[in-house]
VOPARO-65798 format. One record per residue (C-alpha): x, y, z; residue number from 1; residue in one letter. Coordinates in steps of 0.1 Angstrom, whole numbers. Layout:
// residues N
   east  north     up  resi  resn
      X      Y      Z   NUM     a
...
This chain:
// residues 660
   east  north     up  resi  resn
   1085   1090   1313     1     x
   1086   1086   1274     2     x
   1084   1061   1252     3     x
   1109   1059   1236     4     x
   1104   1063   1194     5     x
   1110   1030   1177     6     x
   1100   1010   1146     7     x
   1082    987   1167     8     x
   1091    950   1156     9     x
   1066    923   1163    10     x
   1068    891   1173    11     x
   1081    878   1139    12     x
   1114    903   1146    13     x
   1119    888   1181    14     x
   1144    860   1164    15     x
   1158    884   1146    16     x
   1164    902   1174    17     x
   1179    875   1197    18     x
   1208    874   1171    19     x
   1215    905   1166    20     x
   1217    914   1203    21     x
   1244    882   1200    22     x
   1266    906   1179    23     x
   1256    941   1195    24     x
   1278    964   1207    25     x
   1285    957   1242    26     x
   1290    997   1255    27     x
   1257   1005   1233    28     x
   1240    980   1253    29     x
   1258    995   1287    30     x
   1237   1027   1278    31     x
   1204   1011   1269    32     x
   1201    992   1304    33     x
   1210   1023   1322    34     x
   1187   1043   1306    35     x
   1158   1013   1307    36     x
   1164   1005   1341    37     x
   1181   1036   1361    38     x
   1204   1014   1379    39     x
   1236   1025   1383    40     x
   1254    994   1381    41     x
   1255    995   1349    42     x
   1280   1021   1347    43     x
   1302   1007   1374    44     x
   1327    977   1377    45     x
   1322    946   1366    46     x
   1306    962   1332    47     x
   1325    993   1327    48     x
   1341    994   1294    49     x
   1374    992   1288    50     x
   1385   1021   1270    51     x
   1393   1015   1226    52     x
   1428   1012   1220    53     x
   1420   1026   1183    54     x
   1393   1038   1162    55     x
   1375   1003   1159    56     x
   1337    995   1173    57     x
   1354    977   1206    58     x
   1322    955   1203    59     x
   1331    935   1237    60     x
   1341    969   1257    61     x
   1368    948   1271    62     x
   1343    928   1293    63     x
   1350    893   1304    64     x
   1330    867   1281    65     x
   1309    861   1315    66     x
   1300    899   1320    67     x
   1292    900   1282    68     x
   1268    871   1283    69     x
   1252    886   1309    70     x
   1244    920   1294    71     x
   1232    907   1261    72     x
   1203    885   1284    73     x
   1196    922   1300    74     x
   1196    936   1266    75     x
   1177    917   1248    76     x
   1148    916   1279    77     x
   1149    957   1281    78     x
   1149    955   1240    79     x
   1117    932   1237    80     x
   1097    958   1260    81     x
   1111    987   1243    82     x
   1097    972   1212    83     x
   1064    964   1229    84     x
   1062   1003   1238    85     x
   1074    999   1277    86     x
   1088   1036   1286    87     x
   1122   1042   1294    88     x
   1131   1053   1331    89     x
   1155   1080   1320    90     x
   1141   1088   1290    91     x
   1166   1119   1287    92     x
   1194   1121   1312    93     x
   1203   1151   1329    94     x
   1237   1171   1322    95     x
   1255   1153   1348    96     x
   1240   1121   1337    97     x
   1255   1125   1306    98     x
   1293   1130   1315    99     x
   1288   1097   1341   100     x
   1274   1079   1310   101     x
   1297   1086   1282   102     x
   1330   1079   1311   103     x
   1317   1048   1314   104     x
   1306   1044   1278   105     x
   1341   1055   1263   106     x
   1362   1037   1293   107     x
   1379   1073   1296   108     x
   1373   1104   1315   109     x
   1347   1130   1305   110     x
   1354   1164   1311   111     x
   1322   1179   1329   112     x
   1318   1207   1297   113     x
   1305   1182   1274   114     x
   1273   1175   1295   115     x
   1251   1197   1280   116     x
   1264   1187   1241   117     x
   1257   1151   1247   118     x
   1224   1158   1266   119     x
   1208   1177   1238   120     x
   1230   1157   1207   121     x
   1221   1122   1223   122     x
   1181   1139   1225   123     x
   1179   1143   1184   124     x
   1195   1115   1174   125     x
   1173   1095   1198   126     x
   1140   1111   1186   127     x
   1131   1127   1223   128     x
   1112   1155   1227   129     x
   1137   1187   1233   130     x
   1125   1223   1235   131     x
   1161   1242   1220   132     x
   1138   1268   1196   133     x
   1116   1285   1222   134     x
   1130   1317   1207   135     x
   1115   1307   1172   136     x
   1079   1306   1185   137     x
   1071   1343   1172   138     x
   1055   1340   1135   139     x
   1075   1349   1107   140     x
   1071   1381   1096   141     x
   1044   1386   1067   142     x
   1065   1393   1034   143     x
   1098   1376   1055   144     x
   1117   1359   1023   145     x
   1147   1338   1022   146     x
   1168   1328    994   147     x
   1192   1298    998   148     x
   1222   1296    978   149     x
   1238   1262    967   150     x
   1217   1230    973   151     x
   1244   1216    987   152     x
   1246   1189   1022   153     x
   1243   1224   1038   154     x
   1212   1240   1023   155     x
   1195   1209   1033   156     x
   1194   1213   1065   157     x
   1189   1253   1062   158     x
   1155   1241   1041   159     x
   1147   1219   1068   160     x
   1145   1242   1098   161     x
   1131   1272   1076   162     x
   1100   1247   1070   163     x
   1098   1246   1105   164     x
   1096   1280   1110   165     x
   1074   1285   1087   166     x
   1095   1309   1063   167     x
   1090   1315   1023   168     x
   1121   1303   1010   169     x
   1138   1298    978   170     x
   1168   1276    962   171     x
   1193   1284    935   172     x
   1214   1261    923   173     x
   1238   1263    894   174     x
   1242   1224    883   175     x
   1207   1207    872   176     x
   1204   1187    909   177     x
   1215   1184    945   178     x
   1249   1173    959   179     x
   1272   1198    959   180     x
   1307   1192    955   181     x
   1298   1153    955   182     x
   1283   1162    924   183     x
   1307   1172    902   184     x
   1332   1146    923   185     x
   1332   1116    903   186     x
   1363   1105    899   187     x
   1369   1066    907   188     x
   1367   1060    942   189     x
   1356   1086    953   190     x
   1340   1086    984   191     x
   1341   1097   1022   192     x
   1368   1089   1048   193     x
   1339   1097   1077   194     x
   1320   1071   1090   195     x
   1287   1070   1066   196     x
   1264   1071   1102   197     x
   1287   1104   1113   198     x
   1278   1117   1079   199     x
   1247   1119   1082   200     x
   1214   1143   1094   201     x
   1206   1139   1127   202     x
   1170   1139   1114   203     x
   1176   1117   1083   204     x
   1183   1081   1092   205     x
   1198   1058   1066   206     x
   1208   1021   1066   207     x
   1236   1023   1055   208     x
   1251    994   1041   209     x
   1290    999   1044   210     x
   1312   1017   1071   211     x
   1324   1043   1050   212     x
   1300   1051   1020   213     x
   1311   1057    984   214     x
   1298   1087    966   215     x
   1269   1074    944   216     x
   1255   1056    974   217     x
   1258   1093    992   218     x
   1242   1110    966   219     x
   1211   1088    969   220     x
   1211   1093   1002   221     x
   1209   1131   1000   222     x
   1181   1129    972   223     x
   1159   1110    997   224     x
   1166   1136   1025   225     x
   1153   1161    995   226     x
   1125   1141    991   227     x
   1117   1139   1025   228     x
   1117   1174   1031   229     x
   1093   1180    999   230     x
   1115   1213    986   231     x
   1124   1201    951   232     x
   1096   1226    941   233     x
   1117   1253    955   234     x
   1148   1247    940   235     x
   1158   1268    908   236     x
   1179   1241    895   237     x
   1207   1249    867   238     x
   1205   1287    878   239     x
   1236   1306    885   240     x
   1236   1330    909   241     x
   1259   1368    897   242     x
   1255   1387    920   243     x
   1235   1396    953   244     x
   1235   1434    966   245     x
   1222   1447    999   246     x
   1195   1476    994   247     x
   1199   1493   1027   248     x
   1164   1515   1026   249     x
   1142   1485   1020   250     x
   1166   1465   1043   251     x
   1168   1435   1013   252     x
   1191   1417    994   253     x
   1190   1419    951   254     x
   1198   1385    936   255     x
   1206   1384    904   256     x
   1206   1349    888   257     x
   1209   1336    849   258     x
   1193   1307    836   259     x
   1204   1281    810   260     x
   1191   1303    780   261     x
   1210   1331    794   262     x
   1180   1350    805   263     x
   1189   1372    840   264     x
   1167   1379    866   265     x
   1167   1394    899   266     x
   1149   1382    931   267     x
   1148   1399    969   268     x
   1146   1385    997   269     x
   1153   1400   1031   270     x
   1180   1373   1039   271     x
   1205   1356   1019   272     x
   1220   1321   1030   273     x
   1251   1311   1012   274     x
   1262   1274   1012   275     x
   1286   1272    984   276     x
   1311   1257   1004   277     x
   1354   1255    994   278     x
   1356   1229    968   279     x
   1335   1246    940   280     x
   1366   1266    922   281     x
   1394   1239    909   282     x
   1430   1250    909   283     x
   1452   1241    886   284     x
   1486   1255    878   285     x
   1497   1277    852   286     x
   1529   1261    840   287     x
   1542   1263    807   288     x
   1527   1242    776   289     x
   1498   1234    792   290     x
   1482   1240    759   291     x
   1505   1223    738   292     x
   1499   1187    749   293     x
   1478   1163    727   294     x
   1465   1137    752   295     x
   1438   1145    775   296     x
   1439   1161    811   297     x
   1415   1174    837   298     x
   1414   1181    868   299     x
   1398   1156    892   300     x
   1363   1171    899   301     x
   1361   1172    865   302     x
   1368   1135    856   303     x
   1356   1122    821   304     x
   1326   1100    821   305     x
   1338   1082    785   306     x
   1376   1081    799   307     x
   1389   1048    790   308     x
   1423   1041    807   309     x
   1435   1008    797   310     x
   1470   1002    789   311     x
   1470   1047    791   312     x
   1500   1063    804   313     x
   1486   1080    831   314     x
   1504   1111    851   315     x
   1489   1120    882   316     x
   1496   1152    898   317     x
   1491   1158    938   318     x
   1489   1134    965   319     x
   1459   1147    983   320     x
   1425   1132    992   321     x
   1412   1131    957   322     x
   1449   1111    947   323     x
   1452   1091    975   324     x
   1415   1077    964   325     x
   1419   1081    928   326     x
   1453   1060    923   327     x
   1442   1029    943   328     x
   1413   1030    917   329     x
   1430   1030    883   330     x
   1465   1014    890   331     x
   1456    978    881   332     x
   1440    986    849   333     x
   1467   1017    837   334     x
   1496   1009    819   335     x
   1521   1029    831   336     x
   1510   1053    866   337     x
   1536   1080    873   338     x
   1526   1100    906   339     x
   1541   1134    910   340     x
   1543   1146    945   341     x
   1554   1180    964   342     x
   1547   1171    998   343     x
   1540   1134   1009   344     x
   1508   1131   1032   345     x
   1502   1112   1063   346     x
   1483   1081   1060   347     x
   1464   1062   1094   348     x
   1450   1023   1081   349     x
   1416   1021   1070   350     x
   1405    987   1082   351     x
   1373    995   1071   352     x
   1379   1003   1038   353     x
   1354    987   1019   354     x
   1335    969   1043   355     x
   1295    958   1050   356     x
   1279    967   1078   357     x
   1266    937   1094   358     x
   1230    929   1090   359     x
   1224    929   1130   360     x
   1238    962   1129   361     x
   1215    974   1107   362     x
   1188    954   1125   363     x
   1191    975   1157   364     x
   1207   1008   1138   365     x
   1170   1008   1121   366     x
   1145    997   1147   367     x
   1161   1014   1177   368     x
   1171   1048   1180   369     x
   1187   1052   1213   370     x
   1209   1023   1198   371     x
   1217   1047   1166   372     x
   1224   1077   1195   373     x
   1248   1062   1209   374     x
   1264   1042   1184   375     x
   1267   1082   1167   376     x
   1279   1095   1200   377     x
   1313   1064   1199   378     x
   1319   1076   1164   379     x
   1317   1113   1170   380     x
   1336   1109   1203   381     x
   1364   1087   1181   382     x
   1366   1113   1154   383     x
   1365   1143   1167   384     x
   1376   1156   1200   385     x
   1399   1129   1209   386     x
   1418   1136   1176   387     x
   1419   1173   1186   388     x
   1434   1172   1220   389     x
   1464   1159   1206   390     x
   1472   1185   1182   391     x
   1477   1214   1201   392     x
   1514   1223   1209   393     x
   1530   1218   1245   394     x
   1550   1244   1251   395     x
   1575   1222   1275   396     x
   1576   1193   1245   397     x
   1612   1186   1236   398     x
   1608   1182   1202   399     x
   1584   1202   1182   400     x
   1607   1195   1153   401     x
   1588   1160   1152   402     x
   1556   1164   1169   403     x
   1534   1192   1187   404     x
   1534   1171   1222   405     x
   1538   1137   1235   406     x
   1505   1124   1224   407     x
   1514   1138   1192   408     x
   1548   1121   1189   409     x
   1531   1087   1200   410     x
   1509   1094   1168   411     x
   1538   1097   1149   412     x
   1555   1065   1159   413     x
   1524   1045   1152   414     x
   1522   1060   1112   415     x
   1555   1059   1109   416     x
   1557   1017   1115   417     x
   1522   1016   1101   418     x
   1541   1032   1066   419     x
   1574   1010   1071   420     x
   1548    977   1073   421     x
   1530    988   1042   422     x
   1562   1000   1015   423     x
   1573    958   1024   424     x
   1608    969   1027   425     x
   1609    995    999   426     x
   1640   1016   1011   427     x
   1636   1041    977   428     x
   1596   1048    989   429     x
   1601   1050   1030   430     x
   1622   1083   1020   431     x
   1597   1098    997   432     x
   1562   1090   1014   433     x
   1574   1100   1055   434     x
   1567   1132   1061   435     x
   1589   1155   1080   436     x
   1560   1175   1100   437     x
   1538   1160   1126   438     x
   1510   1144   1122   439     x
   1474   1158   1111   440     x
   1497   1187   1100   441     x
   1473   1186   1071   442     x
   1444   1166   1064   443     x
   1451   1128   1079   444     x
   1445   1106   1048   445     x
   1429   1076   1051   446     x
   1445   1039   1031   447     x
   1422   1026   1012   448     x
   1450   1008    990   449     x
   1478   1041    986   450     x
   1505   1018    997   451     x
   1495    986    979   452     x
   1493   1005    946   453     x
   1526   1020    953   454     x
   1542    987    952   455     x
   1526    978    915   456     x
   1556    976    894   457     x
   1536    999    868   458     x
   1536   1027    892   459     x
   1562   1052    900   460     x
   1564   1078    926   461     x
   1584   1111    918   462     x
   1594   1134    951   463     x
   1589   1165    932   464     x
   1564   1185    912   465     x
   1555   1194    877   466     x
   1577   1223    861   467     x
   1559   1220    824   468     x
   1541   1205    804   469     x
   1549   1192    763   470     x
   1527   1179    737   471     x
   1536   1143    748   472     x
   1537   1143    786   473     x
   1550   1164    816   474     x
   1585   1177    827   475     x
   1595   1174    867   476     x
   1613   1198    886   477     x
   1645   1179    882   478     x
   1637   1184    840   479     x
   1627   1151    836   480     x
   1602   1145    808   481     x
   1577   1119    817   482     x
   1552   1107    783   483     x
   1520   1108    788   484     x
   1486   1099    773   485     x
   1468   1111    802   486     x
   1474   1141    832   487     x
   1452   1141    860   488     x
   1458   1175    881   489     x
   1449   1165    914   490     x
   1460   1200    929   491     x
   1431   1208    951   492     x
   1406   1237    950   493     x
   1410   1278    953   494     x
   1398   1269    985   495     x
   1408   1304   1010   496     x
   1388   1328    989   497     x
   1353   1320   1003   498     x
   1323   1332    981   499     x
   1340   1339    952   500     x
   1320   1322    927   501     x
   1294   1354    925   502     x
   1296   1390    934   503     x
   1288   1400    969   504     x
   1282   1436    968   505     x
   1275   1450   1008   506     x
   1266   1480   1026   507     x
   1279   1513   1007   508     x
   1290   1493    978   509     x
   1319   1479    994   510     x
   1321   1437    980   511     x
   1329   1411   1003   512     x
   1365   1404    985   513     x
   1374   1438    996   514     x
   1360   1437   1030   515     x
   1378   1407   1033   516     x
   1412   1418   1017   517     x
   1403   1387    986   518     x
   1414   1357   1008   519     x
   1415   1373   1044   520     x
   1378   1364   1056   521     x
   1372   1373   1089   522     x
   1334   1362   1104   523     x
   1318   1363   1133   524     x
   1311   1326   1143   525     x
   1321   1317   1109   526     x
   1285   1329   1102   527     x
   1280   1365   1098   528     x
   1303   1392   1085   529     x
   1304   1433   1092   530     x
   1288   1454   1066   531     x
   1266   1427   1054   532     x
   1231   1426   1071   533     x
   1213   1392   1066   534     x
   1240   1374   1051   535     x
   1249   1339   1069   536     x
   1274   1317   1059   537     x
   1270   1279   1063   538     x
   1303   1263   1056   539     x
   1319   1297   1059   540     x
   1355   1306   1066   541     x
   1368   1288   1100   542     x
   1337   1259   1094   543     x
   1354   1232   1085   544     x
   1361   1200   1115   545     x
   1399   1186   1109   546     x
   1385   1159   1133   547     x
   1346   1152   1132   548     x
   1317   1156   1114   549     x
   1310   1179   1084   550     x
   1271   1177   1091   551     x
   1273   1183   1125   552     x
   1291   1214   1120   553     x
   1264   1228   1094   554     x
   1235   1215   1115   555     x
   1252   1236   1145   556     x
   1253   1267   1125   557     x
   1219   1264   1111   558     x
   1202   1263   1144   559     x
   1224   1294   1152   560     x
   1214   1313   1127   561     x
   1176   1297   1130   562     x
   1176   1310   1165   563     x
   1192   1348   1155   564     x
   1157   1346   1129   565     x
   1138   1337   1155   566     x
   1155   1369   1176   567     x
   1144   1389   1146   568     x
   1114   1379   1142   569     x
   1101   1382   1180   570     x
   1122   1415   1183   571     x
   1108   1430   1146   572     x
   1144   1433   1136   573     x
   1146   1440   1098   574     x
   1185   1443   1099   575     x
   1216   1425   1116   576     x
   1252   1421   1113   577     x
   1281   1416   1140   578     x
   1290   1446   1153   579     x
   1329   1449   1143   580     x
   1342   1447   1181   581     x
   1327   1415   1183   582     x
   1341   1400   1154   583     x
   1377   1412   1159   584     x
   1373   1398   1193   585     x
   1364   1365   1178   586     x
   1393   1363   1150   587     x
   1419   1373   1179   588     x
   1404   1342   1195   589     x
   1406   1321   1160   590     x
   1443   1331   1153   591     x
   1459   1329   1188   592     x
   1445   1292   1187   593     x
   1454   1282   1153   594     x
   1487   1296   1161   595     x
   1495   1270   1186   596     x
   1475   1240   1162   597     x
   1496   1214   1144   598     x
   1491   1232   1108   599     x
   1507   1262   1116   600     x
   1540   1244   1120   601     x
   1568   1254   1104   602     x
   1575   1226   1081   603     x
   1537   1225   1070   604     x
   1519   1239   1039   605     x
   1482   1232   1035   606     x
   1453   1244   1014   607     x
   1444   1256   1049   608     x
   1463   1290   1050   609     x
   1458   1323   1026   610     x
   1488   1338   1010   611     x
   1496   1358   1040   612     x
   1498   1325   1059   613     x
   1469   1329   1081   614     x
   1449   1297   1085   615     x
   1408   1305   1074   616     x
   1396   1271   1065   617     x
   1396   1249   1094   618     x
   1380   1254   1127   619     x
   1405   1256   1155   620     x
   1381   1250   1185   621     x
   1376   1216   1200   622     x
   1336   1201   1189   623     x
   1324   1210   1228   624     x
   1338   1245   1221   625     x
   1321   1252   1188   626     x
   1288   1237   1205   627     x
   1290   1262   1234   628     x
   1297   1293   1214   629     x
   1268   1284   1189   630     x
   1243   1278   1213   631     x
   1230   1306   1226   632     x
   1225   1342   1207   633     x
   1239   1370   1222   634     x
   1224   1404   1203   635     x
   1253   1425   1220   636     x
   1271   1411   1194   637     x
   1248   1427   1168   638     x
   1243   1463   1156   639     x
   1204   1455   1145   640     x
   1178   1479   1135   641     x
   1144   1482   1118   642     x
   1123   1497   1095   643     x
   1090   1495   1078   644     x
   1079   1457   1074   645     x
   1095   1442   1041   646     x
   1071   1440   1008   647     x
   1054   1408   1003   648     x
   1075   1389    975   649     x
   1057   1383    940   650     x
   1064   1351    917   651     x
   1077   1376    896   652     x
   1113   1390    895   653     x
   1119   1429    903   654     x
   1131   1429    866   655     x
   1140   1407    837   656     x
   1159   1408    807   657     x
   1187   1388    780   658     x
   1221   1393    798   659     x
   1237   1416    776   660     x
């Protein structure tokens, strides 16, 4: 048996202890007994949970006040010895251990395929010993050189497990420090709308402080995981990256890079890892007079920092995510907010919005990791799959006009009377903010105050778009002129043509915007592309969870790809791509699923389709699914060959000069 890893409070904790067990999630608790103990019975009736009704903690599980007591006494006994070091009897369960565990945990059914997810997820987050990179255990290659692009949430975790491999790496990174597209997001209120602990490394801990985590408070957090990791003296910081070009005799990318002074350089390295994610190229519209107008406007990721908007007539354009957080923010202190919208979004309440996590939360989030497993494995549970079983169409459903299934329609009835509580009888706003497609149609918006700031009598909401713009404000579709001191586009980002902020120049010359037909991408495991050896994707095309967590996705794709180095490595490989069988087989896979998913109805539009109307953003596999086809590495899928071991990189560029 192991001990389990904790921070080891002494006796000084102990009262501390006592009340936060008072608080503790009951289910949480459920799962430390079992696992303390190994009997059963606390999985089974009188304990079992009740299953959530909604997306809340369900702190009592449902239990009578009798049944609670009584597993908080249990608790806080197995909690004392786990703090004074006593081992755990199932220290990590087995597969079918799992599925029995998180039934009972969730008060639901657990389908048997999610045994081995939870086994091995439940295993990091709890700090036990798991061997998943016996592949890696070959020694890099002498000369082997990586170079990550984007330090972005992504490239974090691609330093992290390089480190472990022992790789030479490097970082380029256009903006002077880490972040990524929370970076150069700071428009008020910005912030996530995933729960901060689902948001998170599985191998960086915070305590966080709130439920859902504004943006400075996430950039810290990211700077300590840097710091943590020690690779801020591999990071090329305010370097842009041109262009990278695969030298098929020395089996090597080119990077060429510019610094500040405009001096341009160009590295090898015999992979290339891009993170640069879909938010990094704004778009705005070209309408007419966009020039002309005499007030100030930006787009949202590129918010003033001296912007004073007191008493400003403000024009907001879009009622996306970056709207829907940025209006709640500046409507009390605006004179006069006009809201231009195309399509209205659906909303879901955000209890949370806003609010502390409680200190005994903290208390045992901190001190005990199988209590910050499993509290992770409620929220990933609550946000992820169970969201995506509902939005996949029944073909017998009666009305796919309204919803893609019964589940789905039930969704719709709850929004629908959620929206009808908030607009407080508003007759002229119910018609304009229901939508007429089904729910998660497009990205499910969270409230963090849309529907109060609606209400403000200095804030109107137009059903209809911009069609120009005047020296003194913006003209709707209908021709209405609306004055203006300020615009705000809030019209989302080119977000379909996936590593288009540098030139990616592949085997025989051919770039990755024609292999891709410009916005067309189409990857194997959204990591890997034909006709470019050694180039993986993190946050590539089909990456991105509708329903779950960003980092989870990224630190899936990272141990696939660590494990397809580790391949090379052991196997001398020098070059590797998917062969093209393999990834046509995949996309057919992609595109017959996202055909029958909620955003291809026919009443949706979404930043999630190309022009062609072929969805490449989101992923259209449920979490369990993703898992499974990341875990293992199949080389069938790869053409790979080798060649002479790669040359030992230099500090110095292959050449240098002024970009001309």
């Amino acid at each position: 048996m192991t001990s389990l890893e904790n921070n080891s409070p002494g006796d000084a904790h102990l009262s501390e202890l006592e009340l936060a067990v008072e608080t503790a999630n009951i289910p949480v608790l459920l799962m430390l007994l079992f696992q303390a103990t190994g009997d059963g019975k606390w999985l089974e009736s009188p304990y079992r949970p009740t299953a959530s009704a909604g997306l809340d903690d369900h702190d009592s599980g449902g239990l009578e006040p009798v049944y609670q007591d009584e597993v908080r006494g249990a608790a806080l006994i197995v909690l004392r010895g786990l703090s004074a070091g006593k081992p755990l009897a199932i220290a990590l369960p087995s597969q079918q251990q799992a599925i029995s565990m998180m039934s009972a945990f969730l008060g639901e059914s657990v389908p048997e395929e999610y045994g081995r997810m939870m086994r091995e997820e439940l295993a990091r987050f709890s700090g036990q010993p798991l061997d998943q990179y016996e592949e890696t255990a070959a020694p890099v290659a002498d000369g082997f050189h990586v170079i990550l692009i984007g330090m972005s949430l992504a490239v974090t975790v691609a330093a992290k497990h390089l480190q472990e491999m022992g790789a030479s790496f490097q970082i380029i990174e256009r903006n002077g420090r880490s972040g990524g597209s929370w970076l150069e997001n700071g428009y008020p209120g910005a912030g996530v709308d995933t729960p901060s602990h689902l948001y998170s490394y599985s191998f960086g801990s915070k305590d966080w402080s709130h439920h859902f985590t504004l943006r400075d408070d996430l950039l810290t957090y990211f700077d300590d995981v840097i710091d943590s990791l020690n690779v801020n003296e591999k990071v090329k910081y305010d370097t842009e990256v041109l262009s990278t070009t695969w030298d098929d005799t020395e089996h090597c990318w080119h990077v060429r890079t510019r610094s500040p002074n405009g001096k341009t350089e160009v590295l090898q390295a015999q992979v290339v890892i891009t993170a640069v994610g879909i938010f990094g190229k704004p778009k705005l519209p070209q309408l007419p007079g966009m020039t002309d107008f005499k007030g100030r406007q930006f787009h949202t990721s590129a918010w003033p920092k001296d912007l004073d908007l007191v008493d400003k007539r403000v024009v907001v354009v879009g009622t996306g995510a970056s709207a829907m957080q940025v209006v709640p923010a500046i409507a009390e202190c605006v004179g006069q907010l006009t809201i231009l919208q195309r399509s209205p979004q659906w909303v879901a309440p955000f209890e949370k919005f806003g609010e502390a996590i409680s200190h005994s939360t903290r208390y045992l989030l901190a001190n005990f990791p199988l209590y910050r497993a499993w509290y992770w494995a409620r929220l990933f549970w609550q946000f992820g799959d169970k969201v995506l079983t509902g939005l996949r169409a029944d073909p017998a459903w009666e009305r796919p006009d309204l919803a893609m299934n019964a589940r789905n329609f039930a969704h719709r009835r709850f929004f629908v009377n959620y929206i009808k509580e908030q607009v407080n009888g508003r007759e002229d706003l119910l018609t304009k903010v229901i939508p007429d497609y089904p729910p998660y149609g497009k990205r499910m918006l969270l409230d963090n105050g849309w529907y109060r700031a609606l209400l403000r009598p200095n804030v109107q909401l137009f059903a209809e778009g911009a069609r120009a713009v005047t020296h003194g404000g913006v003209v709707t579709e209908s021709g209405k002129h609306i004055e203006a001191d300020v615009i705000v586009w809030a019209t989302g980002y080119d977000a379909t043509r996936f590593l288009s902020s540098f030139e990616v120049i592949g085997r025989d010359g051919v770039t990755i915007r024609e292999a891709w037909n410009d916005d067309d991408p189409k990857t194997y495991l959204g990591v890997a592309t034909p006709g470019f050896p050694n180039l993986f994707m993190l946050g590539g095309p089909h990456s991105f969870p509708v329903a779950g967590s960003f980092m989870f996705f990224m630190e899936l794709q990272m141990r696939y790809v660590r494990r397809l180095l580790g391949k090379m490595n052991s196997k001398h490989i020098t070059s590797i791509e998917p062969r093209q069988d393999s990834t046509e087989k995949y996309n057919e896979e992609v595109d017959e699923l996202h055909d029958r998913m909620v955003w291809k109805h026919e009443k949706v539009q979404t930043y999630f389709r190309n022009e062609h109307g072929r969805v490449c953003v989101i992923m259209p596999f449920l979490n369990v699914e993703y898992w499974n086809k990341l875990r293992d590495v199949h080389l069938a899928d790869f053409n790979a060959t080798s060649a002479p071991p790669p040359r030992k990189p230099t500090e110095e560029p292959i050449n240098a000069g002024a970009e001309r």
